[in-house]
NUGUBA-325696 format. One line per 3 residues: number of its first residue (from 1); their letters; for each residue x, y, z of C-alpha. Coordinates in steps of 0.1 Angstrom, whole numbers, plus 2048, in hexadecimal, padded with zeros to 3 digits. Layout:
<atoms>
NUM) A) X/Y/Z ~ ...
</atoms>
This chain:
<atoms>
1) XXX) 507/1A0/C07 ~ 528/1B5/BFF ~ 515/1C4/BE0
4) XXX) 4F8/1CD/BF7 ~ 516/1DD/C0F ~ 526/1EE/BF0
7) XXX) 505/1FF/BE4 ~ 4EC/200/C06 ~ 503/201/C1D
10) XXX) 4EA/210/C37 ~ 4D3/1F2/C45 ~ 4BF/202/C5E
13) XXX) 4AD/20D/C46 ~ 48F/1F7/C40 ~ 491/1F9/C1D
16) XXX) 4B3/1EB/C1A ~ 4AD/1CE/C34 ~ 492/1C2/C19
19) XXX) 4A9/1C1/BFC ~ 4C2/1AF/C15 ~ 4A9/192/C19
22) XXX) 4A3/190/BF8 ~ 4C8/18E/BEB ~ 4CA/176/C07
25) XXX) 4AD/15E/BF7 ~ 4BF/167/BD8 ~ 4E0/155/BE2
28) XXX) 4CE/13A/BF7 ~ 4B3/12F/BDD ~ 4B1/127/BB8
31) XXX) 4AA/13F/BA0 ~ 492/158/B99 ~ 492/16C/BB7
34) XXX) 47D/18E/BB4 ~ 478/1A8/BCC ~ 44D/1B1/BC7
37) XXX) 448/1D4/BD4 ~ 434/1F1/BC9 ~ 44C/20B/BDA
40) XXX) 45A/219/BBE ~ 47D/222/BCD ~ 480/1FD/BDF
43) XXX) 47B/1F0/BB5 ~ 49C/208/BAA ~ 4B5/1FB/BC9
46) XXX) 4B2/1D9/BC0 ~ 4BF/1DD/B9D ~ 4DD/1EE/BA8
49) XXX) 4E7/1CF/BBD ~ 4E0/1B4/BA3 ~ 4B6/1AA/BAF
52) XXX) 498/1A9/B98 ~ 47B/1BC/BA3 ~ 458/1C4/B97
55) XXX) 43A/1D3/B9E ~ 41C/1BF/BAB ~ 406/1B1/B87
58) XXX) 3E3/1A8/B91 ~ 3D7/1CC/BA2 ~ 3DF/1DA/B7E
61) XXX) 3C5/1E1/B65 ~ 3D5/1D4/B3D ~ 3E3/1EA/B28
64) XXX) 3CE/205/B13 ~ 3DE/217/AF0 ~ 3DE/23B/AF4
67) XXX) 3C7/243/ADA ~ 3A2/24B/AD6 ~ 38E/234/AED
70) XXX) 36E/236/AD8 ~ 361/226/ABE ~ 35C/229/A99
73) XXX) 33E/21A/A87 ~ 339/217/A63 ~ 317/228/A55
76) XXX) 30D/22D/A33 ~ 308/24A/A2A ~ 2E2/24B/A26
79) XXX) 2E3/23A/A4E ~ 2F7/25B/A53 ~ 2DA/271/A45
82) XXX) 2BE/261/A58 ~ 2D2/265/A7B ~ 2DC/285/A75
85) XXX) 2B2/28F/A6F ~ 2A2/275/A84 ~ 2BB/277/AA4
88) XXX) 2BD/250/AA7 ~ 2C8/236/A96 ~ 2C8/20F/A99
91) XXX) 2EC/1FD/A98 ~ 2F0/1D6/A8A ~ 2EC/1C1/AA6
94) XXX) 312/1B5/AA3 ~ 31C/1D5/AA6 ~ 306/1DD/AC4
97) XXX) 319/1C1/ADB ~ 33C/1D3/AD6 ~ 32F/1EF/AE8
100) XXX) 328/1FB/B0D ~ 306/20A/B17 ~ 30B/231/B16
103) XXX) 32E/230/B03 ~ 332/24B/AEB ~ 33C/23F/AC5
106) XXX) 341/252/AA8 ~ 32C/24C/A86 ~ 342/249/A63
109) XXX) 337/24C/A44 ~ 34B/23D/A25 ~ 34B/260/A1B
112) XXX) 35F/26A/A35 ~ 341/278/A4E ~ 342/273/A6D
115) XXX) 323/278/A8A ~ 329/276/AAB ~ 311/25F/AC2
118) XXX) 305/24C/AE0 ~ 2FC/229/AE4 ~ 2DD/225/AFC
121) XXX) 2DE/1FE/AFA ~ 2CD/1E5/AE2 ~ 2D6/1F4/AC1
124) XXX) 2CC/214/AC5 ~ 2E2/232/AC4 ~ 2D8/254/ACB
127) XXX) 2EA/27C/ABF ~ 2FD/290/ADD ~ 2E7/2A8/AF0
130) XXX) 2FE/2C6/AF7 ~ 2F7/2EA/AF3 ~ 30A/2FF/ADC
133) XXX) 31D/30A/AFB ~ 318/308/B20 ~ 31C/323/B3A
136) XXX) 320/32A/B5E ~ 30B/347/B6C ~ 314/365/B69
139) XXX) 334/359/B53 ~ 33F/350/B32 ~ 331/338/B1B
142) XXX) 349/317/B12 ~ 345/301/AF5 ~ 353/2E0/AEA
145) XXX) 374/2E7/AD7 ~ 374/2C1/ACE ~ 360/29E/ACB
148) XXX) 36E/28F/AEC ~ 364/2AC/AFE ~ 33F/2AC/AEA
151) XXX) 340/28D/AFD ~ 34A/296/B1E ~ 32E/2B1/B20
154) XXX) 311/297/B13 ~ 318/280/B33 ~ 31B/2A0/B4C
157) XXX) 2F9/2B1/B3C ~ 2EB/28C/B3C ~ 2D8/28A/B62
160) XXX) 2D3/264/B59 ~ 2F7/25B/B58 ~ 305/258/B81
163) XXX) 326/253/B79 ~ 33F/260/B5E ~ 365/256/B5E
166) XXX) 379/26A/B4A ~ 3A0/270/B45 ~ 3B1/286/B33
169) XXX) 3D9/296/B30 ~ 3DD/2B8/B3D ~ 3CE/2D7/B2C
172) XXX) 3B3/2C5/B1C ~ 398/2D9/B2F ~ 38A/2C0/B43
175) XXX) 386/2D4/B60 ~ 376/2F1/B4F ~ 35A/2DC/B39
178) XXX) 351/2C9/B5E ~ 34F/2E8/B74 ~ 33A/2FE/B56
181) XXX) 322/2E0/B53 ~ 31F/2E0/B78 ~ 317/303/B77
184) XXX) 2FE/2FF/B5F ~ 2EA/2E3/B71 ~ 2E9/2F7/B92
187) XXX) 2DD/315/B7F ~ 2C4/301/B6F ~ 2BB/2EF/B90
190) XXX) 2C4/2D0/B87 ~ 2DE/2C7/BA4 ~ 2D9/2D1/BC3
193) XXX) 2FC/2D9/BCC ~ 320/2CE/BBD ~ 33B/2BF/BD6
196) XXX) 35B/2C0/BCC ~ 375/2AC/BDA ~ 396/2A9/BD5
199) XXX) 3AC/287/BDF ~ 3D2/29D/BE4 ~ 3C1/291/C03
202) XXX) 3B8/26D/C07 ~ 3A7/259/C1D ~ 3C3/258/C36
205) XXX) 3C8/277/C39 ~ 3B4/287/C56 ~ 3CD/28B/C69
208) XXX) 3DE/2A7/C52 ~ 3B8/2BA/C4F ~ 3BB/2B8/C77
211) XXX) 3DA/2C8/C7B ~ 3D9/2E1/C62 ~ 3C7/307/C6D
214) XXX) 3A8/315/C5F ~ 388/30B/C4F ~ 385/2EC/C3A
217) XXX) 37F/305/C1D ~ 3A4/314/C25 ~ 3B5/2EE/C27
220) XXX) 3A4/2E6/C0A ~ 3AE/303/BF4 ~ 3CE/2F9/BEA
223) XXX) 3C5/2D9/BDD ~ 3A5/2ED/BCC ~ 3B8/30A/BBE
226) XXX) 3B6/2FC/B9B ~ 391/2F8/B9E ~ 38F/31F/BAA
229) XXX) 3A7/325/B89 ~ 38D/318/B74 ~ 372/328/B88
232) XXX) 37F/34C/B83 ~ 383/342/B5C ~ 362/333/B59
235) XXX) 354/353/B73 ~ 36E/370/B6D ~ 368/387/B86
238) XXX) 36D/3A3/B6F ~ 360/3A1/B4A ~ 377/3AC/B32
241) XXX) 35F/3A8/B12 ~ 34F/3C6/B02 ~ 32F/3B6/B03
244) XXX) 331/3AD/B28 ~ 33C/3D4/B33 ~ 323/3E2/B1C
247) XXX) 303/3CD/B30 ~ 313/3D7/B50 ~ 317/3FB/B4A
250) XXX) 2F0/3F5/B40 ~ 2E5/3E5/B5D ~ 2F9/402/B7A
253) XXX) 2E6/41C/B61 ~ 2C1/40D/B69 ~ 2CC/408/B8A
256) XXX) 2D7/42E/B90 ~ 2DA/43B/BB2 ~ 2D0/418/BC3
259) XXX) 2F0/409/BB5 ~ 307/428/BBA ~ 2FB/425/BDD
262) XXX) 304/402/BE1 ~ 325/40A/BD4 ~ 32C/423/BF0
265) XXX) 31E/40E/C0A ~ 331/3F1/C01 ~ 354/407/C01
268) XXX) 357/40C/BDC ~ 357/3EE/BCE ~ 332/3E0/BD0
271) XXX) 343/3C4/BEC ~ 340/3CF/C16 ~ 35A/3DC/C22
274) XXX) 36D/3DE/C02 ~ 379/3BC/BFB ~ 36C/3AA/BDB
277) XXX) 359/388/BDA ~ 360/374/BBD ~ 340/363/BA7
280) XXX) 34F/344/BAF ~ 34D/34A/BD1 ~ 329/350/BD6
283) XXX) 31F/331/BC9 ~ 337/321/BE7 ~ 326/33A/C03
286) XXX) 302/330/BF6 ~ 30A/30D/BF8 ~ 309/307/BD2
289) XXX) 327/2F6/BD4 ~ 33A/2E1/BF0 ~ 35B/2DB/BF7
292) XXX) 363/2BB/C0B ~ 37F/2A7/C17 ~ 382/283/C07
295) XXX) 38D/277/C2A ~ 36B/27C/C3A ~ 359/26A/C1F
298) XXX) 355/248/C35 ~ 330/242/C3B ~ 31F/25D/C2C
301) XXX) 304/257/C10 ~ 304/275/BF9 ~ 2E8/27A/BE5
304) XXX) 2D9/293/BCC ~ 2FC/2A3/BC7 ~ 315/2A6/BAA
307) XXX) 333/29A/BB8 ~ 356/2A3/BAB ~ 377/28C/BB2
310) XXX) 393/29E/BA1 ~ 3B1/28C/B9C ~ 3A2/26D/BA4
313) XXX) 3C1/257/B96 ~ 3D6/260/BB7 ~ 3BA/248/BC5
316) XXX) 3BE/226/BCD ~ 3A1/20C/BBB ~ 394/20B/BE4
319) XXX) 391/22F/BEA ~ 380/231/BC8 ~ 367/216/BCF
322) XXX) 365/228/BF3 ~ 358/24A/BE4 ~ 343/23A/BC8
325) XXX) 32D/226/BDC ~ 327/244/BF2 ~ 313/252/BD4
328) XXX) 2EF/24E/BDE ~ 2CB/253/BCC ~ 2C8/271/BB5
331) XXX) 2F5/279/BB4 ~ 30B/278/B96 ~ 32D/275/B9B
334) XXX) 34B/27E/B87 ~ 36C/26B/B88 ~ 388/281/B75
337) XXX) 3AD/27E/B74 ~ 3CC/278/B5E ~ 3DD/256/B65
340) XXX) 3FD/267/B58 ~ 401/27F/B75 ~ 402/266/B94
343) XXX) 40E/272/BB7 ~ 408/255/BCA ~ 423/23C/BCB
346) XXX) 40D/225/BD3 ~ 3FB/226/BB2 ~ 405/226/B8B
349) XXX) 3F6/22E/B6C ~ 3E5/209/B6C ~ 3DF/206/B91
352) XXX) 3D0/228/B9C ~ 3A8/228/BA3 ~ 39A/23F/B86
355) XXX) 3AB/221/B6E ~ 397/203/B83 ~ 376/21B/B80
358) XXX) 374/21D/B5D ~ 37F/1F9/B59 ~ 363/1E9/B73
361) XXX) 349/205/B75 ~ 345/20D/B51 ~ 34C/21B/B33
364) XXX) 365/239/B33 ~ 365/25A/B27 ~ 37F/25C/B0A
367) XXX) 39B/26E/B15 ~ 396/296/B0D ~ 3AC/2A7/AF2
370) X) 3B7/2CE/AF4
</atoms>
C-alpha cells in the first residue's frame, strides 16, 4: 500500500480505491492478479504502482490486416472476355463457398487484367452497375476515383441491398459518394426521404438535447456540419464553372423581366428579404431529407427511408443493434465510420458497434481509398 500512497495518494477518488483493492488481493493472494477494466485511464495507474491490467477479451471482434478486404479470383483470360460481353459469369463451386452473398471481388487475369464484380450467390457473379458519375440536383457530377469506391456506389445505387457497412480512414470521400448517391435516388424517386443521424449523441443522451436552446435542426448542426460541408461541395451555392454560368446567364435571359422582378422583390438577391438559401437547404425545408436525434430512436419502426449513421464506431454493438432493427419494410440503412477515430472510451477499434455489424450482419464494404 505505500506505493499506492507514493503514486495515488488521493483515495477518495473512486478510481484509486479500486486499484487499492486490487493491490490488496495482490499481496493477500497468489499470483496473477489483474485489474479488468475498460476505463482506459484506470488500465495506465495500475502500471505505475506495479498491477497488471487489461482490457475485457470476449466483447472484441479478432484481429483484421489492414489491407484490401476483397477478394481476388483467378480467370483465364478467355473467362475474362466472356464476362466482360455477357455481364455474368459462373465461378467454380469451391470458389463460390469462400465468398459472402453480395461481397464485391475482383476478377484477374494471368495477364494481369483485372474486372471488378459481385457475387449474387450460387456461382454466379455479376459486373458493377454504376453510372459514369452520379450527381445531386442542381450540383456537380462525382465519379469513382477508385475500385473500393466503384464498390461503395454499386451497394448505395443497389435498392435490393438494406444494409451496407463500410469503413474507411479519413479523406477517402466516403461522405461525399453516400450523400451524392442519396441525392440521386431522391431525385429519381426512389427514396422517399433520407434521415441522417449522427451518434456525437448517443442513446443517453437526451438529457443534453433537453437542455440545449433552439430547434433540433440547431442542436444537431454541430454534429452535422461535416455533412453540410459536403452538401455545399456536392450543391455549391454558387457555380464557379464556365459551363454552369454560361446556362444560367441563359436561363435569367428567357426569363427577362419576370426574373429581374423576382430579383427586386426578393431584395436583390432572388431570396426574401435578402438573405440566401442554400440548395442544400431546400431539400431539408421540403422534407427531402431529415435530421434526427439517435436518442429518440427507441420504438420507432422506420420504413421507406435511407437512413444515414455517421460515425457509427463511437457506438456501442447495443446501440448498433438498437438502430438496425428499427429499419422497417422498404429502408436501407448505411452504417459508416472509421474505427481509427474512436471518442468513446467505452469503445476501441475492436469493440465499437460498426466493427460487430460487419462481423454478424454481413459482408463489409472494403475500406475506401483517397
Amino acid at each position: 500500500m505505500q506505493r499506492l500512497r507514493a503514486v495515488l495518494p488521493d483515495l477518495s477518488k473512486k478510481d484509486n480505491r479500486i486499484i487499492a483493492c486490487a493491490l490488496f488481493v495482490q499481496e493477500t493472494f497468489p499470483p496473477p492478479t489483474i485489474l479488468v477494466t475498460k476505463d482506459v485511464n484506470v488500465q495506465l495507474k495500475p502500471v505505475a504502482v506495479g498491477l497488471e491490467s487489461q482490457d475485457y477479451l470476449n466483447d472484441k471482434v479478432p484481429e483484421s490486416p489492414d489491407e484490401d478486404s476483397y477478394q481476388r479470383i483467378p480467370v483465364s483470360v478467355y473467362e475474362l472476355q466472356r464476362f466482360a460481353s455477357e455481364g455474368e459469369f459462373g465461378l467454380a463451386v469451391d470458389l463460390s463457398k469462400t465468398l459472402a452473398i453480395n461481397e464485391y471481388i475482383l476478377l484477374v487475369s494471368p495477364e494481369g487484367k483485372t474486372m471488378p464484380a459481385r457475387y449474387y450467390g450460387g456461382v454466379v457473379v455479376r459486373r458493377l452497375r454504376i453510372p459514369e458519375s452520379v450527381k445531386a440536383p442542381g450540383g456537380i457530377p462525382i465519379r469513382a476515383r477508385n475500385l473500393e469506391q466503384q464498390f461503395f456506389m454499386d451497394a448505395l445505387l443497389d435498392d435490393n441491398i438494406s444494409l451496407i457497412t463500410c469503413f474507411g480512414k479519413a479523406g477517402t470521400a466516403r461522405r461525399c459518394c453516400r450523400l451524392c448517391a442519396l441525392c440521386t435516388r431522391c431525385a429519381t424517386n426512389r427514396a422517399a426521404t433520407m434521415a441522417w443521424r449522427s451518434p456525437a449523441q448517443s442513446l443517453r443522451s437526451a438529457r443534453i438535447s433537453a437542455i440545449l436552446p433552439g430547434s433540433l435542426e440547431e442542436k444537431m448542426r454541430p454534429w452535422l456540419q461535416p455533412y453540410y460541408d459536403a452538401l455545399e461541395v456536392l450543391m455549391p451555392t454558387t457555380p464557379k464553372e464556365p459551363q454552369f454560368i454560361g446556362k444560367k446567364a441563359a436561363e435569367e435571359k428567357e426569363g427577362g423581366g419576370s426574373a429581374a422582378a423576382g430579383r427586386a422583390h426578393a431584395g436583390g438577391n432572388g431570396h426574401a428579404n435578402g438573405v440566401g438559401v442554400k440548395p442544400y437547404e431546400r431539400l431539408i425545408k421540403n422534407g427531402t431529407v431529415e435530421i434526427e436525434a439517435l436518442c429518440f430512436i427507441r420504438g420507432r419502426s422506420i420504413a421507406r427511408r435511407f437512413f444515414i449513421l455517421d460515425e457509427a464506431q463511437q457506438l456501442t454493438p447495443h446501440e448498433v443493434k438498437t438502430v438496425i432493427t428499427r429499419i422497417s419494410e422498404g429502408s436501407k440503412i448505411v452504417l459508416i465510420g472509421d474505427p481509427a477515430q474512436i471518442d468513446n472510451p467505452y469503445v476501441d477499434s475492436r469493440s465499437n458497434g460498426l466493427c460487430f455489424a460487419i462481423t454478424d450482419e454481413g459482408p463489409a464494404m472494403p475500406p475506401t481509398s483517397s
